[in-house]
C-alpha positions as CSV (number, residue, x, y, z in Angstrom):
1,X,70.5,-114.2,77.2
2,X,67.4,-113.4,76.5
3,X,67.3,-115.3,73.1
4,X,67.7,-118.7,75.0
5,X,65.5,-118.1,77.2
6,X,62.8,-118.0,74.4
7,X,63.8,-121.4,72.9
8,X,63.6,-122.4,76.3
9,X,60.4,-121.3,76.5
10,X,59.5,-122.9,73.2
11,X,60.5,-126.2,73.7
12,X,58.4,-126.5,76.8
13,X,55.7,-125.2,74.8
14,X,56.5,-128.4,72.1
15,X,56.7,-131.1,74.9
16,X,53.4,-130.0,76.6
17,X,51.7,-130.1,73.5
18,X,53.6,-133.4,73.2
19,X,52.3,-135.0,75.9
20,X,49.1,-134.1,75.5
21,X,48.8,-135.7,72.1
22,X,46.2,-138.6,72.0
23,X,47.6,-142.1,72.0
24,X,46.4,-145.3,70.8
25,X,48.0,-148.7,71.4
26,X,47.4,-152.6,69.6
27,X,48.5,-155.9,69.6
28,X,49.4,-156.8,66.1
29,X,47.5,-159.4,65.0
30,X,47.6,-163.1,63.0
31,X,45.7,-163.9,60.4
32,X,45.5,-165.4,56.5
33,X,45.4,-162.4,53.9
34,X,45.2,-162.1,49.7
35,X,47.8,-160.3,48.6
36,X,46.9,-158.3,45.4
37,X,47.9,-156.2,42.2
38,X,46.5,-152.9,42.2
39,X,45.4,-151.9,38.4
40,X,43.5,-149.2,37.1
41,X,41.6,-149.4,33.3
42,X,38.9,-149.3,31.4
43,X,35.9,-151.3,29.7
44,X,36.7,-152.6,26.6
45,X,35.0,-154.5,23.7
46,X,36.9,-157.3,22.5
47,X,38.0,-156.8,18.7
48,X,37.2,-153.1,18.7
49,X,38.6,-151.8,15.2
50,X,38.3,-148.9,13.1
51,X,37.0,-148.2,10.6
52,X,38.7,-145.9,7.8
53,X,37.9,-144.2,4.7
54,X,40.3,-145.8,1.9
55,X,39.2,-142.5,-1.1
56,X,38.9,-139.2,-0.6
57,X,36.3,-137.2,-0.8
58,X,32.8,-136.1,0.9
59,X,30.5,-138.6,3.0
60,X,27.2,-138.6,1.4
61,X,25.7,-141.5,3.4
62,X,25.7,-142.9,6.6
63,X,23.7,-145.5,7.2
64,X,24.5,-146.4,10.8
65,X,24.6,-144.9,14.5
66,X,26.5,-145.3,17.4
67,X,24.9,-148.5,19.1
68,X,23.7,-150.1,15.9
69,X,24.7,-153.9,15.8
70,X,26.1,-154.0,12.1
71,X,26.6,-157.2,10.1
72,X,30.2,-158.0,8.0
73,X,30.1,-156.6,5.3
74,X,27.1,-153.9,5.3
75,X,27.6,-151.2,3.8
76,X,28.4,-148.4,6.7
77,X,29.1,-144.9,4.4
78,X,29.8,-144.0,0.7
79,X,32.0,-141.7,0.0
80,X,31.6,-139.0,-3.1
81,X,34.7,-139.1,-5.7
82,X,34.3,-138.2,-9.3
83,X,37.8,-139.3,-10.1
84,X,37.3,-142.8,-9.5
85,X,33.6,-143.1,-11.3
86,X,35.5,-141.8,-13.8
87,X,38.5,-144.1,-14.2
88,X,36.3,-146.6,-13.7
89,X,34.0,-146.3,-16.7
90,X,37.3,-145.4,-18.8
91,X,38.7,-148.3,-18.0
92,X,35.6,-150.4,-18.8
93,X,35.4,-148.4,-22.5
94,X,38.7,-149.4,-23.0
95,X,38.6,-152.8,-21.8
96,X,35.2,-153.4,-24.6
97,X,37.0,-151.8,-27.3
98,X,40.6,-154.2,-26.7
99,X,38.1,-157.2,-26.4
100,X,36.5,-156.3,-30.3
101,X,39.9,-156.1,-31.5
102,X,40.9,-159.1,-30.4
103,X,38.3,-160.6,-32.7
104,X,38.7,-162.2,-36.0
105,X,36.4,-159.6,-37.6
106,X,38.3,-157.1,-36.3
107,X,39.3,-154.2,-38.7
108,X,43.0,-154.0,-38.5
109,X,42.8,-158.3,-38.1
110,X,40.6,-158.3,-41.4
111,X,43.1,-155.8,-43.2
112,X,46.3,-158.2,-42.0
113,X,43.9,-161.2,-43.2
114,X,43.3,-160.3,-46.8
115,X,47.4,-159.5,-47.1
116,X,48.2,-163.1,-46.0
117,X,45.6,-164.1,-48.7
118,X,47.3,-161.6,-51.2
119,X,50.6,-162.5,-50.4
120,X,49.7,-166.6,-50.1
121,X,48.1,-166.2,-54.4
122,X,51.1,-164.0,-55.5
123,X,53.2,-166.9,-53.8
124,X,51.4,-169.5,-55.6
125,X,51.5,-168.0,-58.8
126,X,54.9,-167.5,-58.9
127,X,55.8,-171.0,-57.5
128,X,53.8,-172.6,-60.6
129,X,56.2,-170.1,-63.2
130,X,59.0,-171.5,-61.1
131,X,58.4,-174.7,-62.1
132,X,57.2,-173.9,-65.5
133,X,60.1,-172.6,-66.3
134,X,62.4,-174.8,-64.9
135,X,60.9,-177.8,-67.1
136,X,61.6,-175.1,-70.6
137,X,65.2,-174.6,-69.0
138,X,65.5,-178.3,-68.7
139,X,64.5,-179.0,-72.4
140,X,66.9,-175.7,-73.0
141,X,63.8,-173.7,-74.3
142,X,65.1,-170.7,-72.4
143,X,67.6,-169.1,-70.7
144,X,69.0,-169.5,-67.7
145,X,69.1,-166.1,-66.8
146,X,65.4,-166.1,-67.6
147,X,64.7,-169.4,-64.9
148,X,66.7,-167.3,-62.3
149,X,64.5,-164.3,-62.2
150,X,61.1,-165.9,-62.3
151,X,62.8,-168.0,-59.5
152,X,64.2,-164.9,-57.7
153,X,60.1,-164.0,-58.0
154,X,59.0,-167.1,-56.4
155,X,61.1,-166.6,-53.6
156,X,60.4,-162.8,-52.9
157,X,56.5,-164.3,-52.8
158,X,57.2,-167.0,-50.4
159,X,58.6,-164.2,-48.1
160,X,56.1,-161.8,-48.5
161,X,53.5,-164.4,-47.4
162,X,55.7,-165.5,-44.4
163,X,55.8,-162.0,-43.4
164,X,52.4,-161.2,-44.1
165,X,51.8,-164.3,-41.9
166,X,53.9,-163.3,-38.7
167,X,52.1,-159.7,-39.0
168,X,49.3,-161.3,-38.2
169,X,50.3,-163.6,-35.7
170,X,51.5,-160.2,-33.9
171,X,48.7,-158.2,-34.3
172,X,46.7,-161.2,-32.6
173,X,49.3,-161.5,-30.0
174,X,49.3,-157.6,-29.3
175,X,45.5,-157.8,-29.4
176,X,45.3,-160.1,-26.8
177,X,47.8,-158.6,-24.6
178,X,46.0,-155.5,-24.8
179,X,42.9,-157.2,-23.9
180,X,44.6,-158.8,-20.6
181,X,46.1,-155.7,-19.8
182,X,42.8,-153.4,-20.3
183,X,40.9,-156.0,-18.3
184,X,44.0,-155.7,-15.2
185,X,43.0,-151.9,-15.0
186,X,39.5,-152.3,-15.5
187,X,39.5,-154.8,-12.4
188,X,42.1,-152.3,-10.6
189,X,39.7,-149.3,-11.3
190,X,36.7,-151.5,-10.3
191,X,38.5,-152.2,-6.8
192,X,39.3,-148.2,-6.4
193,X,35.5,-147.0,-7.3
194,X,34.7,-150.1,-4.7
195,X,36.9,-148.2,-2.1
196,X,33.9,-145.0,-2.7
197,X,31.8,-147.7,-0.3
198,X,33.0,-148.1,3.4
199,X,32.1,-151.8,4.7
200,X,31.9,-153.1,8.3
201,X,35.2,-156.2,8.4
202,X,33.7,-157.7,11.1
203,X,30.5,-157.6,12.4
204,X,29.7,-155.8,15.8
205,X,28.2,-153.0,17.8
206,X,29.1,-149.5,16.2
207,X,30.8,-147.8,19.6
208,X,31.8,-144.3,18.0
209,X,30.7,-142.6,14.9
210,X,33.3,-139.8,14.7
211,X,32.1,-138.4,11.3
212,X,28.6,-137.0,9.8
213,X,27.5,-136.8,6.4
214,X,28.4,-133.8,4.3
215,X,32.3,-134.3,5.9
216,X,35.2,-134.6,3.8
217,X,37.7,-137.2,4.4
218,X,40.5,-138.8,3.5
219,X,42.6,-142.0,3.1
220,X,42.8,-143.7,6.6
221,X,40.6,-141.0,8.2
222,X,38.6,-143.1,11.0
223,X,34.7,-142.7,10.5
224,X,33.8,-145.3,13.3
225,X,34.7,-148.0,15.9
226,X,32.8,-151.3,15.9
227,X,33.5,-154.1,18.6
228,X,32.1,-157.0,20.0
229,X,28.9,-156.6,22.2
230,X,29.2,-160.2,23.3
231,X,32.3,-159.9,25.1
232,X,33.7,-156.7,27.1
233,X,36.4,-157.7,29.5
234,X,38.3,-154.6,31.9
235,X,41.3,-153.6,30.2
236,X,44.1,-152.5,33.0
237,X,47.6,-151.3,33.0
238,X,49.7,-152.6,35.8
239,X,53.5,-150.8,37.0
240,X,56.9,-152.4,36.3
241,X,57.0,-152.9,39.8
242,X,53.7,-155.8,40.3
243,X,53.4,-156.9,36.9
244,X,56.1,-160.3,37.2
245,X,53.7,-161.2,40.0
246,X,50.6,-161.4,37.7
247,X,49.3,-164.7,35.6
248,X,47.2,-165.7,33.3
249,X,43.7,-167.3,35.3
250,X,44.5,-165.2,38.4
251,X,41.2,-164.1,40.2
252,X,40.7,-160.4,40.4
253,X,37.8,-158.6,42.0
254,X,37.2,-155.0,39.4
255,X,34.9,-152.0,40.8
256,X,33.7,-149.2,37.7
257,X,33.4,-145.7,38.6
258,X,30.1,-145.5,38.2
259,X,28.8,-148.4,40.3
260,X,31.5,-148.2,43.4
261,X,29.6,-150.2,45.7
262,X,29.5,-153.3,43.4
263,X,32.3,-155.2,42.8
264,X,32.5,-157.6,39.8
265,X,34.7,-161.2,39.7
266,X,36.7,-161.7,36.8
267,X,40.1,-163.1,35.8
268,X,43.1,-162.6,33.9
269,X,42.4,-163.2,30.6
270,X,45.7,-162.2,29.1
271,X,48.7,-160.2,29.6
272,X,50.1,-158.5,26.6
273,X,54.2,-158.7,25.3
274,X,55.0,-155.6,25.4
275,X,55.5,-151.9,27.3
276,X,52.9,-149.8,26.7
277,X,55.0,-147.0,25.9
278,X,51.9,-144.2,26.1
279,X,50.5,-145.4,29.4
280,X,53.9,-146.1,31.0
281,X,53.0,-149.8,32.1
282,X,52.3,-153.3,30.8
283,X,48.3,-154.0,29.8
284,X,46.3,-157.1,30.9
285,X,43.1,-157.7,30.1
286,X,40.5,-159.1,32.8
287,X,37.6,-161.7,31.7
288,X,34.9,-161.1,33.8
289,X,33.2,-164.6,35.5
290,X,29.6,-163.1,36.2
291,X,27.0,-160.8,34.4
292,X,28.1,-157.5,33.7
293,X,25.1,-155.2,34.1
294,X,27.1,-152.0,33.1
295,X,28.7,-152.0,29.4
296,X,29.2,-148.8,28.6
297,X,32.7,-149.1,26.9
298,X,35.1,-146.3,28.0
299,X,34.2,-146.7,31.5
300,X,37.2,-145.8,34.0
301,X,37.6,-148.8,36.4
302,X,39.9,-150.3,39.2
303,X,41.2,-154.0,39.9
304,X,42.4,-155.7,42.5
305,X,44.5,-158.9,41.1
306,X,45.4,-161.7,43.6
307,X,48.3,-163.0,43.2
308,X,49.1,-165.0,46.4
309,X,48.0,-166.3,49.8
310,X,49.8,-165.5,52.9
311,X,48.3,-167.9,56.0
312,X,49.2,-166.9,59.7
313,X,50.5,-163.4,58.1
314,X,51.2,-160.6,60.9
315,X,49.1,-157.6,60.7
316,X,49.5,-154.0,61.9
317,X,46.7,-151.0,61.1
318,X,48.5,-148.7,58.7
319,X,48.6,-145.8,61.0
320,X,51.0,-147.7,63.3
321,X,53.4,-147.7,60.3
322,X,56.1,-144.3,60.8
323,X,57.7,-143.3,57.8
324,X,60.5,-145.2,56.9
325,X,59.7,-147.8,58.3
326,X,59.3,-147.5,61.8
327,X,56.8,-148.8,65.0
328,X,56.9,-147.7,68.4
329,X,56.9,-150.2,70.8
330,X,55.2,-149.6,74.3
331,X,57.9,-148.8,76.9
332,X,60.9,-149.0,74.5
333,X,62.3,-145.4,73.9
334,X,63.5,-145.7,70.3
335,X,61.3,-146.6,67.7
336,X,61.5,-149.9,65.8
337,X,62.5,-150.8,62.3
338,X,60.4,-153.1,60.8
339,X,60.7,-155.4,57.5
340,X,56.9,-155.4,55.5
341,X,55.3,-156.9,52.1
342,X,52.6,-155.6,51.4
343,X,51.0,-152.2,52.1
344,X,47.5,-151.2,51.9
345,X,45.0,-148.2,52.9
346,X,44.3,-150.2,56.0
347,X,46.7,-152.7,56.9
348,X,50.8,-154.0,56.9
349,X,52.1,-157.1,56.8
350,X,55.1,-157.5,59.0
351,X,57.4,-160.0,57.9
352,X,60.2,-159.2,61.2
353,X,61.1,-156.9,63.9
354,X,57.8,-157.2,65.8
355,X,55.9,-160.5,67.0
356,X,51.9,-160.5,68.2
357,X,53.4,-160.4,71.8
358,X,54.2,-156.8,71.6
359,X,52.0,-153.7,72.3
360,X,52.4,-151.3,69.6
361,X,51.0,-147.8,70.2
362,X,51.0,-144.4,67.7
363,X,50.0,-141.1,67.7
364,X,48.6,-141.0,64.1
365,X,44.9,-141.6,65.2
366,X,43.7,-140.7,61.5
């Protein structure tokens, strides 16, 4: 008995406090709205690369810092490696030393030389006994046996000098292949001593410089971040749930951080292809239409993208909106259920359930 009594006593307690509870009561209201995209981002310079150490070894110049506008192909860092200094003079020994052999006064070429020109006078010789003694063997001066060997010598000479020849022809040929081949890894070694010097690709403003001199590196190890000063633009990421409602040339109003009262025009520039896998959301990238006084790249940011027009639109505060749903309606006792597009911190659009001819009222003064 004494147990109902308290939740008796409770629940007077509740609707005292009930009805005490300040209330607050509006007309909904007609009027044209923007409806907009939410995004959040950063500042971003358009064409921001990196750049990467292609040899290993340690940095023992930089010639830039963070903020320096850099021309292409300047000359940003040189890395220290022995190894490829010294393939690369190797290569050009080797490379001078193919190219003399490939001359005509070459030793081995001069050596192959003089045996053609041995083997070319033995031929001769013999040729003339050939046909010496074939003219005896015709007048039957001598034996046929005798005309048979001094022909077998004529004919052992010719092929000595044919080989002799086609020795020649292939110390030439392996001469000169050895020359184009020597020259192929010179050029190659050349490239890889090259790769000791880091170059800006494209010109820019240096952003980051994420190493000093004295560090080691290594192959694809980024050293810096270079973009274009010219052009920053806000780079976003809008949800699954918004993104089909943005285009390309859609106005968008985008305040930084760091200047919160300011608000900055700008438009979609372009919406990338694909997920963003890392951030969870689909990336656009906002042009901005009037001088940006801020440029610090990095700089966290938020958008508002408008993506339509709604004229005559009915408007409730927020504060009138009950979860799930719901507005309370003066002098009806349930609440009721209400169909809205778009939400913001300070105001609903109802699209049905209520009308401008309706008093709505709430509790929720905050």
């Amino acid at each position: 008995m004494k147990k109902h009594n308290v939740l008796y006593f409770i629940a007077i307690i509740a609707s005292l406090a009930a009805c005490k509870q300040p209330m607050q009561e509006t007309r909904p209201i007609r009027k044209n709205v923007m409806e907009s995209v939410f995004a959040s981002g950063v500042l971003e310079a358009d064409n921001t690369y990196n750049v990467t150490a292609q040899s290993d070894g340690y940095l023992v110049e930089m010639n830039f810092k963070e903020g320096d506008i850099v021309p292409k192909g300047k000359i940003l860092a040189i890395i220290e490696n022995k190894e490829n200094v010294l393939n690369a003079e190797s290569a050009e020994e080797l490379y001078d030393i193919a190219v003399r052999n490939a001359q005509n006064n070459a030793p081995s070429l001069l050596q192959a030389q003089t045996s053609v020109t041995i083997a070319e006078q033995k031929m001769e010789q013999d040729r003339i006994q050939e046909q010496r003694y074939k003219r005896l063997l015709e007048q039957n001066s001598i034996a046929r046996t005798e005309y048979e060997t001094t022909l077998l010598n004529y004919q052992t000479a010719k092929n000595n000098y044919e080989a002799a020849v086609q020795y020649y022809k292939k110390l030439q040929q392996d001469a000169q292949q050895q020359t184009v081949s020597n020259k192929a890894q010179k050029q190659i070694n050349q490239t890889v001593l090259g790769k000791n010097e880091v170059h800006a690709a494209v010109g820019g403003r240096v952003y980051e410089k994420l190493k000093q001199t004295g560090d080691y590196v290594k192959r694809g190890d980024v050293i810096a971040s270079i973009g274009n000063a010219n052009f920053i633009y806000a780079k976003v990421n809008v949800d699954e749930s918004s993104i089909s409602r943005v285009r390309v040339g859609q106005s968008a109003i985008v305040q930084l951080n760091t200047q919160k009262a300011k608000n900055y025009a700008a438009v979609v520039w372009d919406i990338l292809p694909s997920f963003d896998e890392a951030q969870q959301s689909f990336i656009c990238k906002l042009k901005f239409t009037e001088v940006l006084d801020f440029s610090i790249i990095g700089t966290q940011l938020q958008a508002n993208i408008t993506v339509g027009e709604q004229e005559n639109a009915v408007l409730i505060p927020r504060n009138y909106l009950d979860y799930g749903g719901f507005v309370r309606v003066k002098d009806q006792p349930k609440k009721v259920k209400v169909e809205t597009n778009f939400v913001s911190n300070e105001w609903v659009q109802v699209l049905s359930g209520i009308d401008e001819n309706v008093i709505i009222t709430t509790t929720n003064i905050k």
